[in-house]
N, C-alpha and C positions, 0 to 999 in steps of 0.2 A: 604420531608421525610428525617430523616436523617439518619446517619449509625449507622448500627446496634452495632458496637465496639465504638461509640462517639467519632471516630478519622477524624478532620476536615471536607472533602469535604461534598456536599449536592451530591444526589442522585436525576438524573432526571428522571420523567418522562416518557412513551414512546413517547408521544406528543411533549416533549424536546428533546431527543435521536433522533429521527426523522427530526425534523426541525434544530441538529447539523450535522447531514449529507444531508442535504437537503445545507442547505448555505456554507456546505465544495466541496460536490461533483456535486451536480445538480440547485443549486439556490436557495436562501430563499423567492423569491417571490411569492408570491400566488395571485395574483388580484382577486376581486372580480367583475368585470366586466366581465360576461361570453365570450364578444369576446374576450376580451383578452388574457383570460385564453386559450378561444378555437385555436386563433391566436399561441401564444408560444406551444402548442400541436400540431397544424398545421405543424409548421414549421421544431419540432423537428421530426414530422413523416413523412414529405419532407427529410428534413436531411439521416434521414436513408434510405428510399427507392430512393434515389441516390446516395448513398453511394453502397447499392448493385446493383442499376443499371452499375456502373459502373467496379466495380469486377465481375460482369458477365461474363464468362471465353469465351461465345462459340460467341460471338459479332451477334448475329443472326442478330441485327437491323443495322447492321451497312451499308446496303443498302438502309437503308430509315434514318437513321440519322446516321451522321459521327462520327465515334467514336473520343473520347477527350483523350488530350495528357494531360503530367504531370500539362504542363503551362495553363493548361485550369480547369483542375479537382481541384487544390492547390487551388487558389483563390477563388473558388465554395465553397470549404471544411472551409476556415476560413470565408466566405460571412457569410454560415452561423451561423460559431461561435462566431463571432463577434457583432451578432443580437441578436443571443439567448442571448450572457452573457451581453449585458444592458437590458432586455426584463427581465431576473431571477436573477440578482445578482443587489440588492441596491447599490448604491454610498458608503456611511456610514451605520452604526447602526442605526442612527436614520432616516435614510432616510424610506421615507413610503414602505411596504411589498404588502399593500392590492392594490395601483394602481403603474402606471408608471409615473413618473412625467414629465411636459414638455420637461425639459431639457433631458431625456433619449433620449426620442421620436428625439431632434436634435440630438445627440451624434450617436443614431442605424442608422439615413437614413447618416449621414459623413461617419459610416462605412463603412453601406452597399455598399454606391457608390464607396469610395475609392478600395474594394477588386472585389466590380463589373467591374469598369474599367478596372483592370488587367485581369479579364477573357474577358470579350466582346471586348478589343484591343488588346489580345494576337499579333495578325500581328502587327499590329501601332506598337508596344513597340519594335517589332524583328527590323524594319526597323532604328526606333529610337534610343530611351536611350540603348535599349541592341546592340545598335551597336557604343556606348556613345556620341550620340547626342541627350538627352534629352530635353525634349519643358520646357519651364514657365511653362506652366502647370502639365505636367507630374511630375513635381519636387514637386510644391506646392500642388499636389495632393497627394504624395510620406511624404511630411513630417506631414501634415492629417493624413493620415493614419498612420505614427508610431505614433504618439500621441495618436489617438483613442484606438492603438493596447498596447500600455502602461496601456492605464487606464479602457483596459480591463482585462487585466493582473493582475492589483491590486485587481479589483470585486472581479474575479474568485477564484485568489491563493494568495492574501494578497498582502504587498507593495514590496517583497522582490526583488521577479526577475524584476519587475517597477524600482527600483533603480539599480538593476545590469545591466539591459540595458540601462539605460540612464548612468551609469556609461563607459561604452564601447563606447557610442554614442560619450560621450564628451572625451574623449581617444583619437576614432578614427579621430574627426574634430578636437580638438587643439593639440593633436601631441608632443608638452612640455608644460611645465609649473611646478610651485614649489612640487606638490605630487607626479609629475612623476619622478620615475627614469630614472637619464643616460642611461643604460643599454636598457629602451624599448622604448627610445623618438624617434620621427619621425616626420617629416614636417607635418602632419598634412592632413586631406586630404580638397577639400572645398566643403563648403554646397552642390552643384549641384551633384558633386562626392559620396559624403555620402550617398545621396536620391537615387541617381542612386543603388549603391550597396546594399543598402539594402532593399528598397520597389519594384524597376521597373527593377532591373532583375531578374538573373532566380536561384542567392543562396538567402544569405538575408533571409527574412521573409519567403518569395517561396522556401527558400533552401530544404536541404533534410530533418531537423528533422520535416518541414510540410508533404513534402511528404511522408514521412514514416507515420506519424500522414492520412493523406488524405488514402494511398495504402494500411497499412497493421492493425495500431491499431484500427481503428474502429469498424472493422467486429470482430475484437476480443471483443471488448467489447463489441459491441451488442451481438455475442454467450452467453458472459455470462450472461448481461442482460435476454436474452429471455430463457436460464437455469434455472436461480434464477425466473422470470417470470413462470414458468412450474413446477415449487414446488421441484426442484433438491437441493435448498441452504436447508429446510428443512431436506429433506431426509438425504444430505450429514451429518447433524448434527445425525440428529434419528440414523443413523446406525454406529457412530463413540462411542454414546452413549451406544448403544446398543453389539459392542463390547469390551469396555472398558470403561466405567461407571463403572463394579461388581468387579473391581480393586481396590487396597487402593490407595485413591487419585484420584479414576478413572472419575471425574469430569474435574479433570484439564486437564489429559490425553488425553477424549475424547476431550476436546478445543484446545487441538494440533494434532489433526488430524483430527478435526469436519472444523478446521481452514485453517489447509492444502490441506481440499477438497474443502475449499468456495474459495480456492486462484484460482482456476481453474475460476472461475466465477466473481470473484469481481475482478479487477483492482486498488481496493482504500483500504488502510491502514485501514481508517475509517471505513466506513463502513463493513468491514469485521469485526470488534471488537465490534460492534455496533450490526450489523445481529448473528452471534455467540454470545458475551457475554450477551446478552440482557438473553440467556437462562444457561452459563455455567458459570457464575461470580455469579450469586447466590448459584449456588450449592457448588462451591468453598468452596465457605462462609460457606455450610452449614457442610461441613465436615471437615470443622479445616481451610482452607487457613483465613488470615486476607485479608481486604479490598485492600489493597496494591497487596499482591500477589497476591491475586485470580485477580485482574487487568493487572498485569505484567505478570502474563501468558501470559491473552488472547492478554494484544499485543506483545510477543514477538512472539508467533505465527500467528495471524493475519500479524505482519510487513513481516515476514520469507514465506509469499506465494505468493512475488514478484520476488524471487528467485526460482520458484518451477516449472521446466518444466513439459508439452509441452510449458504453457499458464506463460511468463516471465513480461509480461508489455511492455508497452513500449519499455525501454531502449534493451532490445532484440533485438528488429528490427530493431533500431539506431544501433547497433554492427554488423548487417548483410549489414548494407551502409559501416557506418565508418571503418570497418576492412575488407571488402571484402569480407568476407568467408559465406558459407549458413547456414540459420539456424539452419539447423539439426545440422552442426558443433558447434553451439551456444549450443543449448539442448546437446549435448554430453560434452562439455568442462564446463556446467552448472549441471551438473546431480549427482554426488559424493558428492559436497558441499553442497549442498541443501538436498540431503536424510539424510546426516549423521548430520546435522543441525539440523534436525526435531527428528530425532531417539537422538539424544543427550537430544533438548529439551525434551522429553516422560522422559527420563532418569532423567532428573534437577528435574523433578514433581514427579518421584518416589522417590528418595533421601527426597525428602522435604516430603514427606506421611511418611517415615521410620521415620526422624529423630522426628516428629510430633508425631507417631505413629497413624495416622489417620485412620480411620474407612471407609468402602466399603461402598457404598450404596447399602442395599438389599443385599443379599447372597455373600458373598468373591468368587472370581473364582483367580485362578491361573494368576500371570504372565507372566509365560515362557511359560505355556500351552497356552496364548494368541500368545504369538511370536510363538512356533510352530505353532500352526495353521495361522499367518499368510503368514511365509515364505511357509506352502505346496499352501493356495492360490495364493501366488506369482508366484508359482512355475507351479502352475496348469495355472495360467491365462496367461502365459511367454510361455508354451509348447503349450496352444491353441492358441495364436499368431501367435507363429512357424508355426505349422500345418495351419492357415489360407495363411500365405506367399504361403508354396508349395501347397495349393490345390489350388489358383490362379492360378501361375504359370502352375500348370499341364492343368489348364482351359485356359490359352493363350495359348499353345501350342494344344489343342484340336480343339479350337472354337475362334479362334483369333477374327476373327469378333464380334465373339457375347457373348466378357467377358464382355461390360461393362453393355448392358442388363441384362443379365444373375445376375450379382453380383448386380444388383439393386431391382431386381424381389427377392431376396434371403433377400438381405436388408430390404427391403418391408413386405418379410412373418414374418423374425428373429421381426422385428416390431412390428406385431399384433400378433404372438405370445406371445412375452415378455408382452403386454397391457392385452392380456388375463390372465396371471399369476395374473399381480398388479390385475387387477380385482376382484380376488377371497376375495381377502383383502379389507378390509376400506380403505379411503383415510388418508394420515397420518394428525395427527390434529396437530397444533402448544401447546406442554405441555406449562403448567404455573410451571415454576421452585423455586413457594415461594406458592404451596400447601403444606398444612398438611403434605400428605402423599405421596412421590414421588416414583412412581413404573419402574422401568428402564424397556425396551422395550427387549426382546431379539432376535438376531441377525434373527434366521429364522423366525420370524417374519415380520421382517423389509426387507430384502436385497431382497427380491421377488416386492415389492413397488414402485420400480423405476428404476430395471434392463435397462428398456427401455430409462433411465436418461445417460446410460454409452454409447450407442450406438453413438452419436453423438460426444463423447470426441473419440471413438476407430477409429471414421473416420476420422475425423483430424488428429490424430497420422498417422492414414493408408497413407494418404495421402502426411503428415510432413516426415514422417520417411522408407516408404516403396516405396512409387512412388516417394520420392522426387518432388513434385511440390511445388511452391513458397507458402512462407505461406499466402499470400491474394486469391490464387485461393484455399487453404486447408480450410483455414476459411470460403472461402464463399461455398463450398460444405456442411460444418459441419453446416454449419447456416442455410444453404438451408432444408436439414434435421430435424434441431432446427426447425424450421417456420411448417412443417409437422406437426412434432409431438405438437407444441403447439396446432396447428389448429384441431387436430385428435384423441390424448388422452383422450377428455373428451367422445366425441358421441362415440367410440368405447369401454369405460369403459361402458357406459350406455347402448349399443348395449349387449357386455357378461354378466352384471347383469339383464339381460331381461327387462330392461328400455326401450322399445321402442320409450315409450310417448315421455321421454325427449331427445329424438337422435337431435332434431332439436335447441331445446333450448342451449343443452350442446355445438353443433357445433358453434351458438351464441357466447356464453358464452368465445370459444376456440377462434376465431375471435377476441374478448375484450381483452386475456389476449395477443393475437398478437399484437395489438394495440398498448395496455400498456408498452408492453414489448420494440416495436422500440421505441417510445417514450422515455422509462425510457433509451436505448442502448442513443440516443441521448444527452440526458441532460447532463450523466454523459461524456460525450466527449467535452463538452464547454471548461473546462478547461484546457484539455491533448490538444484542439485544440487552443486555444490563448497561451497555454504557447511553444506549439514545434515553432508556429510562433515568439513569442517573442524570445524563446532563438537561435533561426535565427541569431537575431541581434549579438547576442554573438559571432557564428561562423562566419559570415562576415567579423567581426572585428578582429578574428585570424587570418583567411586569406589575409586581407588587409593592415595590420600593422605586424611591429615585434614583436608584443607581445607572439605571438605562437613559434616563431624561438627563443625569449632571453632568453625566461621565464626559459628555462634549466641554464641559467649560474643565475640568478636569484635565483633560490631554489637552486643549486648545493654550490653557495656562503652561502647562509644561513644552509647549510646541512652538510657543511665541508664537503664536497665529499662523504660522506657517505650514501650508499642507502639507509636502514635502519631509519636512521636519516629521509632521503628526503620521505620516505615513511609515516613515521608518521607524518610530516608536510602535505603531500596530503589528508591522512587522516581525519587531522583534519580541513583542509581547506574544505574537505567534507562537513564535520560535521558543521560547522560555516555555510555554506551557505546552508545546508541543513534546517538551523532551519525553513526557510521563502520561502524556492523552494521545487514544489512536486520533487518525485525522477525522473522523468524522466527531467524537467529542470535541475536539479540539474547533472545528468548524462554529458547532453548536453553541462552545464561548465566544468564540471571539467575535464571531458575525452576530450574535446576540445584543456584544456590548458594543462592540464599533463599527460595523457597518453602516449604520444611521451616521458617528460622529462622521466618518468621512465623507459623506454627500454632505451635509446639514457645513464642513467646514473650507468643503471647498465651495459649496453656495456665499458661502463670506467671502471667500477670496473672489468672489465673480465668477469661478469653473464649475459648469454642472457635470458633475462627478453621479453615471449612468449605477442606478443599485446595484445592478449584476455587475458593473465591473469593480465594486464595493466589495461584493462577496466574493466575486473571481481571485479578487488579491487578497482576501485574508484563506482562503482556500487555497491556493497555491503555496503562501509562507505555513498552513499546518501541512503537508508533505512534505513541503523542505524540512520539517523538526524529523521528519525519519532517520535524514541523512545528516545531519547537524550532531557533531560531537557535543556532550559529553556522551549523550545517552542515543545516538543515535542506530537506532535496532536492524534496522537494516544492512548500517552498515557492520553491525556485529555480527549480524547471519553472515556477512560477505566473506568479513575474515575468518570464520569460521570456517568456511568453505577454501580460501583461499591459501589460510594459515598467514595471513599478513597479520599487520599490528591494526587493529580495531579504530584506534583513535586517529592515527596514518591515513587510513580507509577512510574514514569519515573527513577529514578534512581534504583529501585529494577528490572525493565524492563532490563534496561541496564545491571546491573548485570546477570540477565540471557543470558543475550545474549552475554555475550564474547566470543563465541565460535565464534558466526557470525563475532565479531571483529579480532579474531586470525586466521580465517580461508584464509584472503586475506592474511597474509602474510606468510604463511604456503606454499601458492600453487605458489607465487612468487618464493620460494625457493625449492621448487619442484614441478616444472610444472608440473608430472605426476599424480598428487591429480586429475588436471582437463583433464586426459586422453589426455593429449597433446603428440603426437608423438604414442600415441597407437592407433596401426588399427586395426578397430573392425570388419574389414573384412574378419579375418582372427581368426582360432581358438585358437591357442599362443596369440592374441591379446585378446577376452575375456577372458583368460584365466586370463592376465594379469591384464583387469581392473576390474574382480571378486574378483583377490591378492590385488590390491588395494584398491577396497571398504573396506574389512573384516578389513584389516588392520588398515583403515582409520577408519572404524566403533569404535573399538576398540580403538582407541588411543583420539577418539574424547568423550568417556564414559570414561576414565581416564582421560582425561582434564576436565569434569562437576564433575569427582568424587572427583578433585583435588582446584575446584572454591567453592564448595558448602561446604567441610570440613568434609563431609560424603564418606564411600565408605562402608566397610562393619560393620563402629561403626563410633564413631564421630572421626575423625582424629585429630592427634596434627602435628603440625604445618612441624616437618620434615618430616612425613609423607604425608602432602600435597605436599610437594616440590620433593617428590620421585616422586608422580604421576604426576606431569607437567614434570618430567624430562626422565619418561619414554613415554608419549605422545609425546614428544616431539619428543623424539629418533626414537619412531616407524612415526613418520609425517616424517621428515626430517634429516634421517641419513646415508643422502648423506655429511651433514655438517661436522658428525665427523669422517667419511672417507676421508674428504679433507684435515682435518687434520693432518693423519694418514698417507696417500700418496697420492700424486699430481696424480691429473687427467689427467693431460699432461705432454708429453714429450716435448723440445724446439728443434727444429730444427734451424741453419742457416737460416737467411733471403734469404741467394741468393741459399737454396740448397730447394726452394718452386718448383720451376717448377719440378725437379727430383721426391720431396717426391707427387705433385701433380699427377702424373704421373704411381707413383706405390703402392701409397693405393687401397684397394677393391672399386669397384664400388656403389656409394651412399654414402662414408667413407664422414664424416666432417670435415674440418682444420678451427683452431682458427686462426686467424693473428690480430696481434697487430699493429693498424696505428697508428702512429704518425706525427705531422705536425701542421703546425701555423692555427690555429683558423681563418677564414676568416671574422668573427666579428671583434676580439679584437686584433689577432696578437698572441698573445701568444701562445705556443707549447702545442696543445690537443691532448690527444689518447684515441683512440676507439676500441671492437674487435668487429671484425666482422668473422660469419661466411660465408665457402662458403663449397660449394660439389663437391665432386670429379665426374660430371657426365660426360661421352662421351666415345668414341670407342678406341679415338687416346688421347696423349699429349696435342695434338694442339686443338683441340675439347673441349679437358677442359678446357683450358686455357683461350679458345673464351667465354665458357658458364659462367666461373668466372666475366665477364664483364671488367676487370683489366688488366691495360695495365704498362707492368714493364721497367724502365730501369736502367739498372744494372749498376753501376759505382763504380768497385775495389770490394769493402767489404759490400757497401752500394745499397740496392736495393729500387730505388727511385721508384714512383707512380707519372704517369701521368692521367691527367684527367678520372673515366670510361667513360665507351661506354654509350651513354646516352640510357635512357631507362631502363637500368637493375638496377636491386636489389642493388649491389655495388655502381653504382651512387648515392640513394637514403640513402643510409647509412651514406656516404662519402660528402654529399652536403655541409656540414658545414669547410669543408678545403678549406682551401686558395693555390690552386695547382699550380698556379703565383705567388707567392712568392721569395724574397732571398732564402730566409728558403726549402728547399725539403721536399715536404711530403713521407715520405721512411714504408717501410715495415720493424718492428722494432722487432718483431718474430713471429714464426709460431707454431704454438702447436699442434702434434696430437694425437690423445687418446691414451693410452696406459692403456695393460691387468693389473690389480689390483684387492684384491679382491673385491666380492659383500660387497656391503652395505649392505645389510639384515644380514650380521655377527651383527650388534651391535643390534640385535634386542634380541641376546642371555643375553647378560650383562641388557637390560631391564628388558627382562621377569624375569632373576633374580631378580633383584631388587622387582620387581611387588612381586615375592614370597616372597620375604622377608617381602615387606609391607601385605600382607594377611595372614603371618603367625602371626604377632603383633596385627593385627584387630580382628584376629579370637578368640583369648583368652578375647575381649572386647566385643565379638559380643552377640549382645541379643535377637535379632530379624533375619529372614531370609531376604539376601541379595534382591532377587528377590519375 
């Protein structure tokens, strides 16, 4: 069928649409040989119910079977992924769908054995290769197995990351040669040594982004699995429609927030644009978007709810190893970017309804009357939160023994209560979005239908955010629940509609879609489990080589010292390797190799550049590679869907999304965007990250007002440039206060112990090291921060890590105290040297005014540009 505008792509299908997410996320193969079929079902619903066997929190069997450790459960986790993806993923295109050909059948048992071994010899290898005395075999078994795991890699997620680890492989085994730079060359490690660290011990393949993959993303994806299984991905749409459908535009609208609740549930780009557009890309269509946009919505939305806590992907919980910190800290330093991301997009699709002048479907309702009413529910749903905290609280202090019965019993009724509501109602049917006559749902109709779909997201948060428990024991409570309610929504619908007859069928029925549901949790984990094992190899190979320690003087050379510069090179190195790695591979590189450069070279420039918001921006530009032409997948599923042209899609995608692209280096430059340094424990602390959402809100709707060339008429061109420059001001107007007056004061080098001494307790000091490079020789500096913490002089002094000796005018730097913070800053100096590494100044804050002064000179400006628009203006803004 083609498109309805006559512009390029073909339009598939659902039977195509299907089988494009079937060969992206779960396998294109279908055998028609029922064991077989039965066999790959089998094993993917093995998969999962040991997967939550072994996130079982309360270890009850652990007296009749030994509970397993990481190095036992890892190799388990990719046994099986390494099965499943030759068993569902063809070699080629042309390779047969309907059986498995012989050669698979040898390729899956070299797997299986290879990653078996590793779990059934866990001791054997401790005594062995992980104590680097590896066998003949152990070795040859070791380089099996990457191969296998290479060319599963390619099945699953195309050839890209297959070439970037065998690129690293051959790196790390020859060491020089003519494409390698001076800069990262090394002896080379040999064959025995490669195998050893990457297959037979315990980083490598077994490193941590498997175990992250094994520990924590699974259960995540089966939650959403068995969500979307239980008719929650529906509803999320019906009721996103249903309040913002009777909007001008309000097609597109509901697709970014129909989109931002499937993110809760889909882990994949694709299929998110695929499950949503399948119903909001036609209506696009049908109220003015053309083929392209109405596609470029859906994935600029669809990409943008990999960034959307509680439920991040992946890369999340790789950020809760690689940076230390808990995830809740993750979801809080993630949580500003991502709402005002989405609220921006709402914003792009209304500008384009204005400038279109496009039409509501069904009765016009108000805009801002929507936003009000959605901040009171906000606000309502935020105050019953609240009130749930302290009336636990007040029930642990009442009945300490018996809160957790009690709140489960409570759970339990809030339960079959909510099932009673939906009951009163139909079940919601999937609309066909290319009838005649499309009649939009409204709201209290809808939101009573699946109330009992929220209960299992508020317990996960409960658990994320108010008990603080890890998120693999939160997820598998949330899932445990999820499994309930699959099992129990249908005979207890049937039981309140006086359906007796079918209480027993429906129970059935509830049973099947459990089934289905681990099953589908499974499949779509093949990939996210061969690829965190592949990009293993990646990190081994930082770890084992200089390529992690140069790669700074590397981009620093290429960047002319300029962070800015080096940031847009990271960026686009993103982007580049994103076109062919899902995002969490793609994370696993890039934050691997430059994460560090970008703290480590905005320390050179004087800016302390926060880790997390290190990884934040190289995580953000691997989602943007979804949408990013040439290869960008997402936006191919869109046109697909759409029947627009692919490459069209992708680049009109990207245009909407530059908010997501400026938004990494917005919060580089003021780490407070991602509530960095604000404690939310405190009431000045929400206080303050409330000042900065609004703010943010605001500054991020004149940056889309200022991209699109609309704000309240069609803008000309200095008019755009006002509003990037007052977004700007109100994001980061710390920059033209730096301007204006220095952030510091300089102190003497040798007058640091005194000023250490008598700044306020928790006060900050900047110091500037300089000293010969222990690489290269050459004279590098660095700032590092430290705090003034302790009782006494001498107590601070100890807690700095930093050991001074003072000579005349000059205050030299010996070695730190190994262990602390300052060693680790500091490792890259050469502290034996001719040369001294000396303390070259010390900087401490000084009283200046606030930055929120230039937010005055904005808003002017702002008024100035709405008093020009307003004399153009023809239509209501909102």
């Amino acid at each position: 069928m083609s498109d309805q505008d006559g512009r390029g792509g073909r339009q598939f299908s659902d039977e195509e649409l299907q089988d494009l997410v079937a060969s992206t996320d779960s396998g294109a193969r279908n055998p028609r040989n029922r064991y077989i079929a039965l066999l790959i079902a089998g094993l993917a619903l093995v998969w999962s119910l040991f997967q939550l066997w072994i996130a079982q929190p309360q270890l009850w069997f652990a007296e009749y079977i030994p509970a397993m450790n990481s190095t036992q459960t890892r190799p388990l986790h990719l046994f099986f992924a390494i099965v499943l993806a030759f068993l569902a993923y063809p070699a080629f295109k042309s390779s047969p769908r309907d059986r498995v050909p012989w050669y698979d059948w040898i390729l899956l048992a070299g797997g299986a054995f290879c990653t078996f071994y590793v779990f059934w010899a866990s001791d054997t290898l401790a005594m062995t290769a992980r104590s680097g005395l590896p066998t003949e075999f152990q070795v040859i078994l070791g380089a099996v197995g990457i191969l296998l795991l290479l060319e599963a890699s390619r099945r699953a997620l195309g050839p890209a990351l297959t070439v970037v680890g065998s690129l690293f492989l051959l790196y790390a085994y020859l060491g020089t040669g003519w494409l390698i730079p001076d800069l990262i060359e090394h002896e080379g490690l040999s064959f025995t040594a490669l195998i050893n660290a990457q297959w037979l011990d315990t980083g490598g393949v077994f490193g941590i982004p498997l175990g992250v993959s094994t520990a924590f993303v699974f259960l995540f994806v089966l939650f959403g699995s068995l969500l979307d299984k239980a008719g929650a991905g529906n509803y999320f749409i019906k009721l996103a429609f249903a309040g913002l459908g009777h909007l001008r535009g309000g097609p597109a609208k509901a697709a970014v927030v129909g989109s931002a609740m499937t993110g809760l549930i889909s882990g994949s780009s694709i299929a998110n644009v695929v499950t949503t557009g399948t119903f909001t890309i036609p209506l696009m269509k049908r109220v003015g978007f053309t083929s392209e946009q109405a596609g470029s919505v859906e994935v600029a939305s669809s990409v943008n709810g990999q960034i959307m806590p509680p439920v991040m992907g992946a890369a999340a919980f790789l950020m809760v190893e690689f940076i230390g910190i808990s995830y809740v800290e993750v979801i809080k330093h993630a949580f500003i970017p991502a709402v005002i991301s989405y609220i921006a997009l709402i914003y792009i699709v209304h500008l384009e309804a204005l400038k279109k002048d496009m039409p509501a479907l069904g009765k016009a309702k108000s805009f801002s009357g929507m936003l009000l009413k959605f901040f009171i529910g906000f606000a309502v749903a935020g105050a019953g939160f609240t009130a749930l905290i302290y009336a636990v609280d007040f029930l642990r202090g009442a009945v300490p023994g018996g809160t957790g019965p009690i709140m489960m019993a409570v759970l339990a009724a809030v339960y079959v209560w909510l099932v009673a509501i939906a009951a009163r109602k139909p079940d919601l049917e999937i609309d066909d979005p290319n009838a005649e006559k499309v009649e939009l749902p409204e709201v209290k109709d809808i939101y009573a239908t699946g109330l009992h779909y929220v209960l299992p997201i508020v317990v996960l948060v409960w658990f994320l955010m108010v008990e603080r428990q890890s998120p693999a024991r939160s997820a598998f409570f949330a899932t445990a629940l999820m499994i309930g309610i699959i099992v129990t929504q249908r005979p207890l619908k049937a039981l309140f509609r006086g359906e007796g007859a079918r209480i027993a069928s429906e129970f059935k029925e509830g049973l099947i879609d459990l089934r289905d549901g681990l099953i589908a949790g499974a499949r779509n984990m093949i990939g996210i489990g061969v690829a965190t094992a592949a990009a293993g190899i990646i990190v081994a190979t930082v770890t084992r080589t200089p390529i992690g320690t140069e790669l700074a003087g590397l981009v620093e050379m290429l960047s002319g010292g300029s962070l800015f510069l080096m940031l847009c090179l990271v960026g686009l190195f993103s982007l580049i390797l994103g076109m062919g790695l899902p995002t969490t591979a793609n994370y696993i590189v890039v934050s691997s190799l430059m994460a560090g450069v970008v703290v480590s070279l905005g320390a050179q420039e004087g800016l302390i550049v926060p880790l997390i918001a290190a990884h934040l921006f190289v995580f953000y530009f691997g989602i943007m590679a979804d949408v990013t032409p040439p290869v960008g997948l997402a936006s191919f599923a869109a046109a697909a869907v759409s029947g627009g042209d692919p490459i069209k899609t992708g680049f009109t995608a990207f245009f909407y999304s530059l908010r997501t692209v400026a938004l990494p280096f917005l919060f580089i430059f003021n780490p407070t965007l991602i509530l960095y340094g604000v404690d939310l424990g405190t009431w000045a602390g929400v206080g303050q990250a409330v000042f900065v959402f609004i703010v943010a809100t605001f500054a991020m709707l004149l940056f889309a007002a200022a991209t699109q060339g609309y704000f309240l008429a069609k803008s000309r061109i200095y008019e755009s440039a006002a509003l990037l420059l007052v977004a700007f001001t109100l994001f980061v107007p710390n920059v033209w206060l730096n301007m204006v007056q220095d952030p510091f004061r300089a102190i003497e080098p040798t007058q640091f112990e005194t000023v250490l001494a008598e700044v306020p307790e928790g006060e900050q000091i900047r110091l500037l090291i300089a000293g010969p490079d222990f690489n290269t020789g050459e004279t590098a500096e660095t700032t590092l921060v430290v705090n003034a913490q302790g009782a006494s002089a001498m107590e601070r002094m100890t807690n700095t890590g930093l050991l001074l000796l003072p000579e005349g005018d000059v205050m030299r730097l010996d070695e730190p105290m190994f262990g602390t913070s300052a060693a680790e800053a500091l490792i890259d100096f050469d502290f034996y040297a001719d040369d001294p590494v000396q303390l070259a100044s010390v900087q401490v804050a000084q009283e200046r005014l606030p930055e929120q002064v230039f937010y005055l000179p904005a808003l002017l400006l702002l008024g100035l540009v709405v008093l020009l628009q307003r004399r153009r203006q023809t239509k209501p803004a909102f």
